[in-house]
N, C-alpha and C positions, 0 to 999 in steps of 0.2 A: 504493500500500500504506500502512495506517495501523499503525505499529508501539509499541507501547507496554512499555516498558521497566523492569525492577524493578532492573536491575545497575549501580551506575553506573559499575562498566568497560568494562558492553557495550552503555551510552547512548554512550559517547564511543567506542566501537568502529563504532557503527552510522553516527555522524557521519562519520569517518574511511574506510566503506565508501563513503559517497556521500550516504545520507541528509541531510535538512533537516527543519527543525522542521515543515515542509508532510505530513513523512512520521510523525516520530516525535512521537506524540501525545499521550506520557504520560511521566510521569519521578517520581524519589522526588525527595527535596529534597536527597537526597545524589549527586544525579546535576549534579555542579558544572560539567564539560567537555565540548566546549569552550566557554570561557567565551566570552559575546557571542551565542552562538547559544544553547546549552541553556536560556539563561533564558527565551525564547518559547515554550517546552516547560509547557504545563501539568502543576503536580502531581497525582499519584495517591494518596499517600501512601507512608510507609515500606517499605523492605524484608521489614521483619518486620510490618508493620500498614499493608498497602495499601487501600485503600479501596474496595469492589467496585462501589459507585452510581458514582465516579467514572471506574473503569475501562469498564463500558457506556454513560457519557455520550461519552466515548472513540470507542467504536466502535471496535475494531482487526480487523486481518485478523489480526495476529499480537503475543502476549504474552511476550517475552524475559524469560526468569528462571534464576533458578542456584539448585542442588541444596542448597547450604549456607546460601546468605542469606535465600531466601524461601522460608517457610511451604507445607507438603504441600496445608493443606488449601486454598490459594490455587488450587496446579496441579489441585486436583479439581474446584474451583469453574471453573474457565475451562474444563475438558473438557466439565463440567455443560453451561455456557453453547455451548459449541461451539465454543469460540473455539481456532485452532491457536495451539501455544507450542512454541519453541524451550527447550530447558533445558542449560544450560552444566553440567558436572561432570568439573571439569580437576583434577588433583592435584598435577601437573609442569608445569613451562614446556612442555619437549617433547609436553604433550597442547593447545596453544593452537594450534599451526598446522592440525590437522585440526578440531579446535572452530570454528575460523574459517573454513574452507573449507566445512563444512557449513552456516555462520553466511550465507556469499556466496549459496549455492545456496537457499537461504531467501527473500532477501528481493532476489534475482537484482539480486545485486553479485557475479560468480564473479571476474571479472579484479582486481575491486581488495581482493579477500580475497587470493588467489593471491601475489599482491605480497607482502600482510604476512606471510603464511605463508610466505614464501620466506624474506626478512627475519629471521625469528626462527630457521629453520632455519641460516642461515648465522651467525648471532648464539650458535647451541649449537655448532656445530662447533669452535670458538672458544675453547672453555672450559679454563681450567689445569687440571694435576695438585693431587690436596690437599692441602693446607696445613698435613695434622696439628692441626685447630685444632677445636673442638668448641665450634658457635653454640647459642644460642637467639632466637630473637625474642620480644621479651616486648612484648604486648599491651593488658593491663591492670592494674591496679595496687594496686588493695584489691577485691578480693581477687588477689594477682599471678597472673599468667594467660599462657601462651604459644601459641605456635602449635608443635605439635612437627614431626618429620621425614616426618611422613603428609601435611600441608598444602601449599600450592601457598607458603606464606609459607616454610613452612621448605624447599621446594625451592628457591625463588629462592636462598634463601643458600648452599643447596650448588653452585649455581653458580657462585659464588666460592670453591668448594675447602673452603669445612668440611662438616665431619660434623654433620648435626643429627638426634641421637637421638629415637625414637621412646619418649616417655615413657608412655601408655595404650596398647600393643598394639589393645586392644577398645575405646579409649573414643573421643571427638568427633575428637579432634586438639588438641584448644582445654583440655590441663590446667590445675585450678588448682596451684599450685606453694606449697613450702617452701624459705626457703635452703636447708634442707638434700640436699633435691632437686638442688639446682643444682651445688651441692661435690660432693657423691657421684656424680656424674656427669660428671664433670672438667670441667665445662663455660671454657672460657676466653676467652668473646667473646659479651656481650649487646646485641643488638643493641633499642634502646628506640626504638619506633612511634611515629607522629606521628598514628595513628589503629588502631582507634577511640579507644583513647583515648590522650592525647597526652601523652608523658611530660614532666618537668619536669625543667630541673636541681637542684632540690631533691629530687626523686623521685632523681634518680640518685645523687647524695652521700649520701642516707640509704641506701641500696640498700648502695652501695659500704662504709658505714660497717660496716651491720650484717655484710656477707661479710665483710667484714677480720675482724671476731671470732671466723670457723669458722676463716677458711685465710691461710696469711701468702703466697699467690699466687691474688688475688680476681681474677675476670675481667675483662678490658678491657670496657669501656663505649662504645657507640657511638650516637648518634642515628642515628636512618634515617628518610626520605622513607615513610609507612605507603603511599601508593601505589606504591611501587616493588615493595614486597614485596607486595599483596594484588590488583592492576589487571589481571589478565587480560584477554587482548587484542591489540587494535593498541598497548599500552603496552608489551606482554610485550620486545619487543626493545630498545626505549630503556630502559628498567629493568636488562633483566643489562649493556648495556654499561656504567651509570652506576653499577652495583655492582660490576661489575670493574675502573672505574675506580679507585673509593674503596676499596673493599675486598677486593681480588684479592691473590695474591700476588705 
């Protein structure tokens, strides 16, 4: 099977199945893991701007993509061409063990999906009572930008027991934001991304300066791993344990 990859949580998922770079034939340039191997992975190009001559130099049996990272008109394009695609559209951790199970039967790895799907099932079982504490993860930065309680970002961190509010009802998941957004919303724990884009500690101390001028109780500041929060997957499990390590209650 020649499988060509747009996610690069489910380039390093398909590694982690079993595949080798003999199988998976295509990758973005964000498809870093694992490292040693994904680099004999020819690029295709980006998630949002894949390349289509590169993906038919390819040849795949099969085109792995997700609902939110890659471009509609890609998955029409590959119907066009005939090509089968797998498409990932997980919102919760708890939607990754059946993602991955239908992921095995794909690309017939069922026993070693089985495995990771077990894995993360015992990995939610697991989970504390909440914290009372009300997250955000914030994404980017000019314009500031979060992922709210609709996303798979802001579920991981309810698995560490906070509340992360659902700030657009109808919109992407992906608000742009105002402090005052943030206060009015009691938020008390920002959690700042190392991707996409990668927060700074200067980014944070200015962040933090400017809350202190709405509320004299500015929310706690955390860096976080961006793959732990966004890597759907065979990541999904080592991710909540390393966030309920660090930030459980």
């Amino acid at each position: 099977m020649r499988v060509v990859s747009l996610v690069p949580s489910l380039t390093l998922t398909l590694f982690d199945l079993g595949l080798d770079a003999t199988s998976v034939v295509g990758r973005t340039p964000w498809c870093i893991h694992p490292k040693g191997e994904v680099e004999q992975v020819r690029i295709v190009g980006g998630t949002k701007t894949p390349k289509q001559k590169r993906i038919e130099e390819a040849k795949p049996d099969l085109v792995v993509m997700d609902r939110d990272e890659n471009p509609k008109a890609i998955y029409d394009w590959c119907l066009s061409m005939g090509y089968d695609t797998f498409v990932c559209d997980v919102r919760r951790p708890a939607d990754v063990p059946d993602m991955l199970r239908a992921l095995g039967r794909k690309i017939d790895r069922k026993d070693r999906a089985e495995h990771f799907a077990l894995a993360i099932e015992r990995a939610l079982t697991a989970l504390p009572a909440g914290q009372h504490r009300t997250a955000l993860p914030l994404i980017w930065h000019k314009p500031l930008m979060a992922a709210d309680g609709s996303t798979y970002a802001g579920n991981m961190l309810a698995c560490a027991g906070f509340d992360v509010p659902v700030i657009e009802p109808n919109g992407t998941g992906y608000p742009e934001l105002n402090l005052a957004d943030i206060v009015e919303r009691g938020v008390t724990d920002l959690f700042l991304s190392s991707e996409p884009h990668e927060f700074t500690v200067e980014e944070k101390n200015q962040l933090h300066e400017a809350l202190s001028k709405l509320t004299s109780t500015p929310p706690r500041f955390h860096f976080i791993d961006g793959e732990d929060l966004t890597w759907m997957g065979t990541h999904t499990a080592v991710a909540v344990e390393r966030l309920l390590a660090a930030h459980g209650p």
